[in-house]
N, C-alpha and C positions, 0 to 999 in steps of 0.2 A: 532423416533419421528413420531406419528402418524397423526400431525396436525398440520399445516403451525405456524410458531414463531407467539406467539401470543403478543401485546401490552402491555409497561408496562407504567402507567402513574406516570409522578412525580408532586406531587403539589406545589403549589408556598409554599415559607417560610412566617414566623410568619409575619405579617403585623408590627408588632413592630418592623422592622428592616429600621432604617432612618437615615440620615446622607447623604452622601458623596459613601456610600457600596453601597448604593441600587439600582442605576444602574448596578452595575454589579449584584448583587442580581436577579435582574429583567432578566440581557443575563442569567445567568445559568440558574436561574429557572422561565422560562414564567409561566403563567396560567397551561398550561398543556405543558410536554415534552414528546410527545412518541417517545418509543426506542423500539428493538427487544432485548424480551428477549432469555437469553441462556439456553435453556430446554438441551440441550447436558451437559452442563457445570452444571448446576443446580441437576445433577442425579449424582455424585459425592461427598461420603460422605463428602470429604473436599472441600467444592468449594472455588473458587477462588472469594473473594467478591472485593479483587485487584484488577485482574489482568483485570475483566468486573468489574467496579466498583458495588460500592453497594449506590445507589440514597440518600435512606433514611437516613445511616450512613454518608454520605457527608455533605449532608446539614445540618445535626445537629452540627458535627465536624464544618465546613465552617460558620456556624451563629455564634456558640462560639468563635471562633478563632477572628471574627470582633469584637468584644466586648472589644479584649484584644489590638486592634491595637497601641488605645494609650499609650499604655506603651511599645510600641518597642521601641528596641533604635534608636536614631536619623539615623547613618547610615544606618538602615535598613527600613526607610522612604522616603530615595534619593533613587536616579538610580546610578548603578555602573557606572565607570568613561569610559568614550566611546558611553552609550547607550541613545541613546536621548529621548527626552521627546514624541514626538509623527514624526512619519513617514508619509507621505504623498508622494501615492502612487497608479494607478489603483490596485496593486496589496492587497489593503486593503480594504475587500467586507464582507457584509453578507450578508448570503444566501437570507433571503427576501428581498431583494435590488435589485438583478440582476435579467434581465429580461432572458428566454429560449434562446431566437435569439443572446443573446452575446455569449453564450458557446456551442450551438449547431449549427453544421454547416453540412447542407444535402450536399451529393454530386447528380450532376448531370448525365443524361444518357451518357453524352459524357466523362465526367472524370470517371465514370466506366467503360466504352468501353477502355478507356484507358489504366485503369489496367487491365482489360482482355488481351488486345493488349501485355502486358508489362511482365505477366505472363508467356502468352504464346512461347513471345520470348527468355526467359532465355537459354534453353534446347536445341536452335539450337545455341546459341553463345557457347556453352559446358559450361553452368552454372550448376553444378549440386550440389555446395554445398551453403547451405544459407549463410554462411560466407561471401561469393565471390559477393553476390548478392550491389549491390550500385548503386548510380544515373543513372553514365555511362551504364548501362547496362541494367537500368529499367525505359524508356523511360516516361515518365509520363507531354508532352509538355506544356498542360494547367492545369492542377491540379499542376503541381510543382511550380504554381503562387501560386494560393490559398494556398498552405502547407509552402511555405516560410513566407508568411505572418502570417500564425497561431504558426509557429513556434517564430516569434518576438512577441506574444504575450505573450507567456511562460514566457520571462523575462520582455515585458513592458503591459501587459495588463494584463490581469484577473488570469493568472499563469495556464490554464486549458483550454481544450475543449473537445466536441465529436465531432467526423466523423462520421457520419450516412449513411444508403443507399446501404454498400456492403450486398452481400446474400451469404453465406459461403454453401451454399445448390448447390451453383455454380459450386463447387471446390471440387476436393479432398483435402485428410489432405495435402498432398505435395502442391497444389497450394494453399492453405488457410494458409502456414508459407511462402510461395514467396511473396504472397500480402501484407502480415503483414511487412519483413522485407525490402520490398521493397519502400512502404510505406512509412514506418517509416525510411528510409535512406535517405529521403528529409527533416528531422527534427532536425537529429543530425547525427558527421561522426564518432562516437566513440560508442561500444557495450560495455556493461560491464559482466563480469564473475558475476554471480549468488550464486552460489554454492560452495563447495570446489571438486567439484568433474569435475569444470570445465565447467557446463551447461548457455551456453547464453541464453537460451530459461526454461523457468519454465511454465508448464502446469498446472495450478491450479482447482483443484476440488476435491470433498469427495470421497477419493478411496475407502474407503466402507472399509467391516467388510472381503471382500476378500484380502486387501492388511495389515491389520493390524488390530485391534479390535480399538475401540474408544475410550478407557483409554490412549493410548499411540502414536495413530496418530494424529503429530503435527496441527497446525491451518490451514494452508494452504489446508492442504490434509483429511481435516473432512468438517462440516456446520456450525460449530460453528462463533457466533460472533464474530468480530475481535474488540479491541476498536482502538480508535484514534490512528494514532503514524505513522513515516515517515522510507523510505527503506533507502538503504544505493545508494548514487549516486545522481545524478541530475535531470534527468526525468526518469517517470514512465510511460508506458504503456501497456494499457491491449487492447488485443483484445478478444472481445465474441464473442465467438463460439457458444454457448449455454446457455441462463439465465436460472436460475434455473426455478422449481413448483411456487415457494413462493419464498419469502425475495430476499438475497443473493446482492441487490445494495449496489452503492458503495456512501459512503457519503463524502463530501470534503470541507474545511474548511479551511480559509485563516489561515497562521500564521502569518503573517505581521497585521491583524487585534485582533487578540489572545493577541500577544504583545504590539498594543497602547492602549486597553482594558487595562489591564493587568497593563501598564507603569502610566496610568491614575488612577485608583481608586487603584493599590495595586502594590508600588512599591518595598515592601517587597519579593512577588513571582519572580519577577524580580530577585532578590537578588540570591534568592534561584536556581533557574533557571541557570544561570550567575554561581554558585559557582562551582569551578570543584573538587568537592568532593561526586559528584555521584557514586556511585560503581558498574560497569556494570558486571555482571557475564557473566564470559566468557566461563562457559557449557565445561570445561578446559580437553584436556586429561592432562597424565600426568606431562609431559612435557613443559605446559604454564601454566602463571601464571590463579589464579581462578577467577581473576577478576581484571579490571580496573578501574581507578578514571576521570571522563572527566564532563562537562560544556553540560547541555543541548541544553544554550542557550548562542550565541555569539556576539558580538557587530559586526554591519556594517563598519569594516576594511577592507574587501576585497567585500565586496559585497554593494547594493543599501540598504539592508535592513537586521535588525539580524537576525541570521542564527539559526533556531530551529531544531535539530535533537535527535528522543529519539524513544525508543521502549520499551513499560511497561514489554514483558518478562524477559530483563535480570535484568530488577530492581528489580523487586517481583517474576517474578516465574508465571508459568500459573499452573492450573490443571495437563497437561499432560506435564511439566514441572519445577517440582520443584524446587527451590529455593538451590543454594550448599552449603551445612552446612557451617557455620565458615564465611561466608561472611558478613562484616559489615550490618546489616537492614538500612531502609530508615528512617531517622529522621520524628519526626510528620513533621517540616514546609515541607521536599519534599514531603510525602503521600500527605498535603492538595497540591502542588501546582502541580502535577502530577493528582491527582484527578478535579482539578482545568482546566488544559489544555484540560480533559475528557469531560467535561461538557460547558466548554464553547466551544467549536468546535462546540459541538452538537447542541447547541442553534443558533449557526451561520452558518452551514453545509447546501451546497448544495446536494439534493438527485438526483445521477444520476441512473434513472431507467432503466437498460440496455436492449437492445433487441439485439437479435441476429446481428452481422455484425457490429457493435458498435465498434469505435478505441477510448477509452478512453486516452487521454494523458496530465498530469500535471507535473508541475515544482516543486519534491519534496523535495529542498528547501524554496519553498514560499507558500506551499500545505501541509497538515496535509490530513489524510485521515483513513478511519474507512471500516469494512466491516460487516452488517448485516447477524444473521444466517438465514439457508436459507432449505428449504427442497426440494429434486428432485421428481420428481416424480415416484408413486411404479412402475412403468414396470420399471422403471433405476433401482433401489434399488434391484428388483426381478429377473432381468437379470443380474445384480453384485451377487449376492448371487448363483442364477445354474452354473454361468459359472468364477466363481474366481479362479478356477484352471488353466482354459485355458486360463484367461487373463494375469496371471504369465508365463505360457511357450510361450505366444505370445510374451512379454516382452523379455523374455530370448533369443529368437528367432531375436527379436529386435536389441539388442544388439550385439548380434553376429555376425553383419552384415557386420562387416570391417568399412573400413572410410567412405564409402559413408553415411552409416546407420548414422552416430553419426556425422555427420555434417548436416543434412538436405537431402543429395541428394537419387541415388537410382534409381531403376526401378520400387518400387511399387508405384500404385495409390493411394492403399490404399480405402477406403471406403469415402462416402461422411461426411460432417460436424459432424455426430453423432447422437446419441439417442436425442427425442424433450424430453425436462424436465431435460434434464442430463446438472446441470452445469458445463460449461468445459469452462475457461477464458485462454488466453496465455499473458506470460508476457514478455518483455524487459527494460531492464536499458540504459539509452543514455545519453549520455553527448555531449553539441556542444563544440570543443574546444576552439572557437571562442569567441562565445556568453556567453559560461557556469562561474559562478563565481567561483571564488579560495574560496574554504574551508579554513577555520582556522588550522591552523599545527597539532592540537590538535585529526584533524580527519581526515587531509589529508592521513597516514601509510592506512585508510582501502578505501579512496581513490583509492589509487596505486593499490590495492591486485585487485580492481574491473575492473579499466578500465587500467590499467600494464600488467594484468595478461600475459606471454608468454608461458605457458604450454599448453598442449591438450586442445582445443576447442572441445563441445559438442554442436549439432543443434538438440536435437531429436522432429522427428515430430509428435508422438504420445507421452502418460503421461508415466512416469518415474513414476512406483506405486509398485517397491520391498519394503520390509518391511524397510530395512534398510533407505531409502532417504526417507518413511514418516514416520517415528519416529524420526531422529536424532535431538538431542538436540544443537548440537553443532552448525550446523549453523545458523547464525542471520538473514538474510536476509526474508525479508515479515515476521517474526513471532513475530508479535505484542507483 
């Protein structure tokens, strides 16, 4: 890509659309919608008009579809038995609603002092594996106000916020994952497994054409546009290290708000939504089955609010993930109501424009979320291309480092925060066991595999970019 993701607009539908739709009419399609397009995805004889929707094709499908409403049948005009009629809730917002100062929150000269103070003292307690790192040990006296409170908000307020203010230019790679997971240990007291390979920690950015070619490197680890759709576990957080050239923000979009939308003008997709005759492809070796049947969406039995969790790749299949022959397709009603969750996030989505040093952290039960493609800049691109050899045997070099290497600790410095223009995000999954809502049983088995996990733990503090861990299909986690 030679040129920053460029805007695509959608226009509003037929003015002849009146009734009862047309406020939802009006969320999905304003006057003008712009999105970023996927020029990656787009250079692909087969694109994926799924898996990044396709605007135009929506709202023509979605105008007809309302036409036929009145002759659904009756039950499929109620709400399934459990799911209420409207929720009420801070955790029910759209984006132009909320003001910057409710979800951004700067830190001060003395709560960064803090974490420097807190960093710094790991390595004389003989803290040397990020595993190890916890409150006890990462003293943070007045900022652990502030973070307790932002943490109650995850479940009673907005479901979201930024931390602004640290400078990752500060730190090496080794005290830029102490801050993060230090940080983040005043939020929640449980880490989840990422991967199947064991990694707590996921390094997110385009490993380039030196770690795999672009047909076959998964979403995570290319530019490509992510659409809407939620991880596996309870919060999410990203720390930047690095914002991209272009694009590459994160967009966030209440599901508690999706659903009384949704509950209100079309309680059909509810329906749909609700059924658990989804078929999620499970990207299966041999040995497990190809695919599972489960409920996107669940009624408020064990939580304040229904519980939405879905991810468009194993429904449809991305580009560099195709779809496993033999597996049942998605009915029209799920396409429109999966297309449907697409478009309405997006019309309601807050844009968090990241800047360096940025602790992005939401409640991805009560948070839907999207990620725009993004371009780095050419010195990153140009220096991935002379030097991709020697970033594989740095890697391999990496690895081989014993336990210290692959839990976080270590004698290296390592170099500072990275290339300017090189987007580099790091991610963590957290659950409070306290605070966190019970899952429906239906989801809780990939629950357990997350935050159960008792096998080798992996902390690494630089990207995991062999070919193998950015290609694989098989696992689910972040791949939209």
């Amino acid at each position: 890509m030679d040129h920053p993701p460029s805007p695509t607009t959608v226009q509003t539908p037929p003015s002849s659309v009146r009734g009862n739709a047309k406020p939802l009419i009006t969320a999905l399609f304003p006057p003008t919608i712009t999105t970023t397009s996927d020029e990656i995805e787009q250079s692909y004889t087969l694109t994926a008009t799924n898996w990044n929707p396709d605007a135009a094709k929506f709202r023509g499908r979605y105008v007809s579809r309302l036409k036929q409403l009145h002759s659904l049948p009756k039950e499929l005009r109620t709400l399934p038995e459990g799911f209420p009629e409207k929720v009420v809730t801070p955790l029910d917002w759209a984006g132009d609603e909320l003001k910057q100062e409710e979800w951004l929150v700067e830190l001060g000269e003395g709560e960064k002092e803090e974490i420097r103070s807190a960093v710094g003292g790991l390595k004389p307690q003989g803290i040397n594996c990020l595993r190890d790192i916890a409150r006890e040990n990462f003293p943070l006296p007045t900022l652990s106000v502030k973070l307790a409170a932002l943490a109650d908000k995850l479940y009673t307020g907005r479901g979201f916020f930024v931390l602004r203010g640290l400078d990752p230019d500060e730190f090496t790679e080794e005290e830029n994952m102490m801050a993060y997971v230090g940080i983040t240990s005043y939020l929640a007291n449980q880490r989840g497994k990422q991967d199947e390979r064991g990694n707590y920690v996921l390094h997110l950015l385009d490993a380039g054409s030196a770690a795999a070619p672009d047909g076959v490197r998964q979403a995570p680890y290319s530019n490509v546009a992510q659409p809407f759709h939620t991880d596996t576990g309870d919060l999410v957080t990203l720390y930047v290290l690095q914002p991209a050239l272009h694009g590459g923000h994160t967009l966030l979009a209440s599901s508690t708000h999706l659903y009384n939308t949704l509950a209100s003008l079309r309680k059909d997709l509810i329906q749909t939504l609700a059924s658990p005759t989804w078929p999620y492809d499970t990207f299966s070796t041999p040995n497990t089955p190809a695919y599972h049947l489960r409920p996107l969406l669940t009624p408020p039995t064990t939580s304040p609010i229904p519980l939405l969790n879905f991810a468009r790749r194993p429904l449809i299949g991305s580009p560099v993930s195709p779809r496993t022959p033999g597996i049942p397709s998605l009915t029209s009603a799920q396409e429109d109501a999966l297309d449907t969750l697409h478009y309405l996030s997006l019309g309601a989505a807050v844009r968090v424009r990241q800047r360096a040093g940025d602790l992005v952290v939401w409640n991805n039960l009560a948070v839907v979320h999207a990620r725009e493609g993004f371009r780095d800049s050419d010195a990153s691109r140009q220096h991935e291309r002379d030097e991709g050899q020697e970033q594989h045997e740095q890697q391999e070099d990496h690895v081989k480092k014993g336990e210290e290497r692959k839990h976080g600790g270590g004698d290296d410095e390592g170099d500072k925060s990275g290339k300017k223009g090189k987007r580099h995000l790091v991610r963590l999954w957290l659950r409070d066991s306290t605070r966190g809502w019970e899952v429906p049983e239906v989801w809780a088995e990939r629950w357990r595999e997350v935050y159960g996990y008792a096998g080798e733990q992996r902390w690494p503090v630089r990207p995991v970019v062999d070919y193998e861990h950015v290609t694989t299909r098989v696992r689910s986690c972040g791949y939209a």
